[in-house]
C-alpha positions as CSV (number, residue, x, y, z in Angstrom):
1,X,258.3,113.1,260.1
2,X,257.7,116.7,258.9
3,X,259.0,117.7,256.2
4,X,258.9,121.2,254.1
5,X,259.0,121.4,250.4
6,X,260.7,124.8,249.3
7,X,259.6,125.5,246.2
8,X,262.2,127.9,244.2
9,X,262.3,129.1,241.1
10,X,262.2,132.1,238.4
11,X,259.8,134.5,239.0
12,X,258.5,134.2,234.9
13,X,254.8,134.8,236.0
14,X,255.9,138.1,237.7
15,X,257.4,139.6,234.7
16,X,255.4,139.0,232.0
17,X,257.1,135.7,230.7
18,X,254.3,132.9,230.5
19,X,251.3,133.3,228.7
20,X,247.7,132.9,229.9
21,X,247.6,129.3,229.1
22,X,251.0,128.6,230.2
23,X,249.7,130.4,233.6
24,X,247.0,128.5,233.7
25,X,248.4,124.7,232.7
26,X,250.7,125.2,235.8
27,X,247.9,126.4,238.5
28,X,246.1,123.2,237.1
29,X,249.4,120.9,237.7
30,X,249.5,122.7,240.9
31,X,245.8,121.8,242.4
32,X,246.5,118.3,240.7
33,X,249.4,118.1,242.8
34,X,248.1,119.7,246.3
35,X,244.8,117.2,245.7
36,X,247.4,114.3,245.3
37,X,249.2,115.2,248.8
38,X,246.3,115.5,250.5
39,X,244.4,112.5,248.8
40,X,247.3,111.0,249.9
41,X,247.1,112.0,253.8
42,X,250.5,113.7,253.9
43,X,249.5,117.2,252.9
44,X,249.5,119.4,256.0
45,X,249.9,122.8,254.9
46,X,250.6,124.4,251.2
47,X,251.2,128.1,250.3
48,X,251.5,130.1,247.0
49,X,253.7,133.2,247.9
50,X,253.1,136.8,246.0
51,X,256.6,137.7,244.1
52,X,259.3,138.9,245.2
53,X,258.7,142.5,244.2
54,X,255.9,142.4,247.0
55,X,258.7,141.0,249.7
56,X,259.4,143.7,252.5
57,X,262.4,142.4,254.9
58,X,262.8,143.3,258.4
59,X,266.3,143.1,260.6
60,X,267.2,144.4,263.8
61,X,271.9,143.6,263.2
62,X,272.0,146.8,263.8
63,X,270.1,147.2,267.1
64,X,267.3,149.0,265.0
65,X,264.3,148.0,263.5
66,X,265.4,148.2,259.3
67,X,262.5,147.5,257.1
68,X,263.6,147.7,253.4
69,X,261.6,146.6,250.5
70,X,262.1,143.7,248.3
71,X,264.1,140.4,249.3
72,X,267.0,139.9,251.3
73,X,269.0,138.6,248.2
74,X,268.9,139.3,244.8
75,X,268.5,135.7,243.1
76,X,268.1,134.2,239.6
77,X,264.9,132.2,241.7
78,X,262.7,132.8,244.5
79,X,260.8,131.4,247.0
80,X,257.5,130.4,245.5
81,X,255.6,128.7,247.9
82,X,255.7,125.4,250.2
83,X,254.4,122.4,250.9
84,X,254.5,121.2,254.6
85,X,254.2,117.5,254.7
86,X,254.3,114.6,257.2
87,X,255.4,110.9,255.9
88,X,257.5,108.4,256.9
89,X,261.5,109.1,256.1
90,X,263.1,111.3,253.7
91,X,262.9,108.8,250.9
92,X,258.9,109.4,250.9
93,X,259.7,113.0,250.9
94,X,261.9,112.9,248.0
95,X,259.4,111.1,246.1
96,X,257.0,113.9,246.7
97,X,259.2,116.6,245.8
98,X,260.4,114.9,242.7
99,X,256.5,115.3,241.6
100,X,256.3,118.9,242.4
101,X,255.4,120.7,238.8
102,X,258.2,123.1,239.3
103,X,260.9,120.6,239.6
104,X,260.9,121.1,235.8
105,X,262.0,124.5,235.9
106,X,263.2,125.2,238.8
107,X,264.7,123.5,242.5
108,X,262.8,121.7,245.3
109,X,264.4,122.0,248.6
110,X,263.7,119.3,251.1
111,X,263.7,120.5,254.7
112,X,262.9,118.2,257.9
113,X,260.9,120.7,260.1
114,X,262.3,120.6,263.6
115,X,259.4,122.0,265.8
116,X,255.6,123.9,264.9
117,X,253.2,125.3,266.3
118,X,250.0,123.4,267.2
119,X,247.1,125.5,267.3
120,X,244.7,122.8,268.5
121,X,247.1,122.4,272.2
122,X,248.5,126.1,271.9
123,X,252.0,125.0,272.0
124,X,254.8,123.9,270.2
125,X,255.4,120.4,268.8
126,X,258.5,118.6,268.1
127,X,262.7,119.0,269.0
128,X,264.3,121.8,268.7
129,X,266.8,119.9,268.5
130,X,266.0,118.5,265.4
């Protein structure tokens, strides 16, 4: 089963909060963490995503394309990135996400994917369903 790991949490890097070596202890915990998925055989896809002030949002509610800068919400965390895995149940899954490094400072969000795209068969995978 498919699972995604949401990764949320305050943007600290963003705004000047950690320090160099604080920056770079959690990019190592990260990679230790990604390798360990992967080593693992359950990684299938992992992101790091730019802050928030880099976020455009798009909607069409309105009947018209709106573009407006920044996120959707205004949050005390943010999306930071993801980890798409596959593994067995939800119980493996919450293992995993109880590993991430930012489960320290922030929230993990467990999400069973319903379908994806395979770009190996062109098509999409899974139940909608779901």
């Amino acid at each position: 089963m498919r699972y995604t790991l949401l990764l949320h949490y305050p943007e600290m890097m963003a705004d000047g909060q950690l320090s160099d070596e604080a920056i770079e202890q959690g990019q190592a915990a990260f990679n230790d963490y990604a390798k360990a998925l992967n080593a693992a055989g359950v990684l299938v896809s992992a992101e790091v995503l730019q802050p928030t002030s880099a976020t455009t949002s798009v909607s069409r509610k309105t009947g018209e394309l709106v573009v407006q800068d920044g996120p959707f919400a205004d949050t005390k965390e943010a999306l930071g990135g993801s980890f798409v895995i596959d593994v067995a149940d939800l119980d493996s899954a919450l293992e995993w996400a109880g590993d991430a490094p930012s489960v320290q400072w922030g929230t993990v969000e467990i999400r069973p994917g319903a379908t994806w795209f395979d770009t190996s068969a062109d098509a999409w995978q899974g139940d909608a369903r779901s």
